[in-house]
Residue frames as qw, qx, qy, qz and C-alpha x, y, z in Angstrom:
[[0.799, -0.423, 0.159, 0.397, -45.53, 38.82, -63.99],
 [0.102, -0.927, 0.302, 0.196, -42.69, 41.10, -64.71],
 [0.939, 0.230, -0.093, 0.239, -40.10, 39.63, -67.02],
 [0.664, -0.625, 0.199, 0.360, -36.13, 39.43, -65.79],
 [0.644, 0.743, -0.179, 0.043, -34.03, 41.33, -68.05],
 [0.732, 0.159, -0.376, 0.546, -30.20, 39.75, -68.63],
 [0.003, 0.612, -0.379, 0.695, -29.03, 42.94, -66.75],
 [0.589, -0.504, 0.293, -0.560, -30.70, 42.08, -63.76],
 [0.972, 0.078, -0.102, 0.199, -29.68, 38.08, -64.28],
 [0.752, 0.315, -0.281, 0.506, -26.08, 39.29, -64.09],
 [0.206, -0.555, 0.372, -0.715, -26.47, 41.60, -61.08],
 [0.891, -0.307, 0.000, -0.335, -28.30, 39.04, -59.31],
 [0.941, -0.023, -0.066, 0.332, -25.38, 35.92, -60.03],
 [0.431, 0.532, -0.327, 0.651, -22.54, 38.53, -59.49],
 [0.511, -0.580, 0.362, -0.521, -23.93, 38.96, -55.91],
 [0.944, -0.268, 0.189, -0.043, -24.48, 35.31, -55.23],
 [0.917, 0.156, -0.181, 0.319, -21.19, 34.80, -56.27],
 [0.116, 0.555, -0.362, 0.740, -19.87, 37.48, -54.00],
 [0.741, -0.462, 0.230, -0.429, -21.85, 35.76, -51.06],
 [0.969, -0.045, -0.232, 0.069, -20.62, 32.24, -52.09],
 [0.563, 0.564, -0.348, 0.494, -17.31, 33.94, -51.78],
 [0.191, -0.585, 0.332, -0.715, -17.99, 35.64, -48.61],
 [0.945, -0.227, -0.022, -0.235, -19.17, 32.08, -47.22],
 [0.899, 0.306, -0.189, 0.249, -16.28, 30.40, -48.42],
 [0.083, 0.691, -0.250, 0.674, -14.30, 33.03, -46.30],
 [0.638, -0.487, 0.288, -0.522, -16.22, 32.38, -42.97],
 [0.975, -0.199, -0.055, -0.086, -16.04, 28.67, -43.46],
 [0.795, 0.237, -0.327, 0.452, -12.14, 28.59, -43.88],
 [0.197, -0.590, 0.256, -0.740, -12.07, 31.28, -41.41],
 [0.852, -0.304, 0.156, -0.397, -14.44, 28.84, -38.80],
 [0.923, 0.152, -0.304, 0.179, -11.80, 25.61, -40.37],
 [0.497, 0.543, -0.391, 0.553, -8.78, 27.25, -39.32],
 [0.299, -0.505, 0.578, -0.567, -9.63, 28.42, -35.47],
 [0.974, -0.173, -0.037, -0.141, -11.32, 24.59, -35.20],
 [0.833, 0.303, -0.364, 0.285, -7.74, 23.63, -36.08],
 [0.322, 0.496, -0.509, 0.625, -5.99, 25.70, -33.60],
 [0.736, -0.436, 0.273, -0.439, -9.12, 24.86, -30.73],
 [0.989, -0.131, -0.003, -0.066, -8.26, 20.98, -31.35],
 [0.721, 0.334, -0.491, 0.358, -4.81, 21.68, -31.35],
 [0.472, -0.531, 0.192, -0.677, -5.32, 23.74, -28.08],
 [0.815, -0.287, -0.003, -0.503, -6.86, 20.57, -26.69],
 [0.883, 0.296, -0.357, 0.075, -4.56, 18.24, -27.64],
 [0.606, 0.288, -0.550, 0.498, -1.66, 19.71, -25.91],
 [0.432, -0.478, 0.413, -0.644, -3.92, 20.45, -22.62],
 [0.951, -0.039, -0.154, -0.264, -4.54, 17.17, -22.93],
 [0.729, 0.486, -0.329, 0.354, -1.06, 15.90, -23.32],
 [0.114, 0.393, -0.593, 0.694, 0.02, 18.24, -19.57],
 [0.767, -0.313, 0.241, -0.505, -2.75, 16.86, -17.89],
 [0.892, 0.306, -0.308, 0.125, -1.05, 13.57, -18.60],
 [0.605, 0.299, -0.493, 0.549, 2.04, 14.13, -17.51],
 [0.382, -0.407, 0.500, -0.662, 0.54, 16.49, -14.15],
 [0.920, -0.196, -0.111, -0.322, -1.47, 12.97, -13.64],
 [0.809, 0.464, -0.247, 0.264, 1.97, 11.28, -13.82],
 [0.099, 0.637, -0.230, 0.729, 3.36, 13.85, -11.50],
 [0.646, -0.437, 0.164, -0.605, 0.82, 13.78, -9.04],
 [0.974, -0.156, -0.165, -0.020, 1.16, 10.26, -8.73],
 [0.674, 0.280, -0.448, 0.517, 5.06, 9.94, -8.28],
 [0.007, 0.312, -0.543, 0.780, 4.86, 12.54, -5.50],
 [0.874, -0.139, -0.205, -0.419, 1.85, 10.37, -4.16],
 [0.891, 0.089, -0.368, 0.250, 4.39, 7.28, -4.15],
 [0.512, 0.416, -0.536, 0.527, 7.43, 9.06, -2.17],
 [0.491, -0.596, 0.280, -0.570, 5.83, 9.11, 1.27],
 [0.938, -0.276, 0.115, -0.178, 5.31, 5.77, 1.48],
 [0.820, 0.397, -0.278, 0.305, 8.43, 4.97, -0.22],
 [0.009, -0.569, 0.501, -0.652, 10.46, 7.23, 2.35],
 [0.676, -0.426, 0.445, -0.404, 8.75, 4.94, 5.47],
 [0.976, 0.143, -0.163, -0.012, 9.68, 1.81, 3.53],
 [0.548, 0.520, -0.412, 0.510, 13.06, 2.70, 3.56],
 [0.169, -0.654, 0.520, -0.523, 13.07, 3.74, 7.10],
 [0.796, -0.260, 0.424, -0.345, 11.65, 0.31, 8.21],
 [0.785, 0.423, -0.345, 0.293, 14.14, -1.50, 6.00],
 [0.244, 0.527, -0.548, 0.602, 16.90, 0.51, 8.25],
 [0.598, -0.498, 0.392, -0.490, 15.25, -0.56, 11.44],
 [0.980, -0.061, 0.010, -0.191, 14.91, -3.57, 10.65],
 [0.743, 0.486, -0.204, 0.412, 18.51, -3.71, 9.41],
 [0.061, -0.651, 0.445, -0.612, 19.57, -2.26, 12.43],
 [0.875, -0.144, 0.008, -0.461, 17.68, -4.49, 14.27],
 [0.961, 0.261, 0.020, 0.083, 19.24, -7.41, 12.71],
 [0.557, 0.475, -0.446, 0.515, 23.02, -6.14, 13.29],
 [0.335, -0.542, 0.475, -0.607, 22.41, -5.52, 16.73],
 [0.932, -0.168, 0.276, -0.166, 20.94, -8.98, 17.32],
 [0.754, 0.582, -0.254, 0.167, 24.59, -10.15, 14.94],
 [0.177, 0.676, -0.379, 0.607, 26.63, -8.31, 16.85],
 [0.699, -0.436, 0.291, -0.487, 24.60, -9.15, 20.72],
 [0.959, -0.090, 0.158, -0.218, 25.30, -12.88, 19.45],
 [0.475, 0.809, -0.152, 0.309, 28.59, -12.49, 18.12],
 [0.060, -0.794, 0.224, -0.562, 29.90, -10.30, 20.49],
 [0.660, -0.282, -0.696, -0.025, 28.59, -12.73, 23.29]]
């Protein structure tokens, strides 16, 4: 077996500490777009919400528009029979 002279010891740990670096790069690199995917998400999250929200109110205003008209019949209705008995 071949003994490791210092030289080579300090070429050797001056790479791996130029990899650790170059890791340490990628991961904060890899941290940073996670942050901006889950913020991403968040605020698709956040308009799907409110389109849910949406969807529903304009859901509600059909029926809400025939309520009202059969309120006014009825109320029509009901002043014509006032009026019919009234009126005599």
């Amino acid at each position: 077996m071949s003994e490791i002279t210092l030289t080579e010891i300090e070429h050797r740990l001056i790479q791996a500490e130029e990899n650790i670096k170059e890791l340490f790069g990628k991961y904060n690199g890899i941290d940073k777009s996670l942050v901006a995917t889950t913020t991403t998400l968040n605020n698709l999250l956040a308009l799907v919400g409110e389109l849910k929200a949406a969807i529903e109110a304009l859901k509600s205003k059909p029926g809400d528009f025939w309520d009202k008209l059969i309120y006014a019949f009825i109320g029509a209705a009901a002043s014509a029979a006032a009026a019919y008995f009234i009126g005599g």
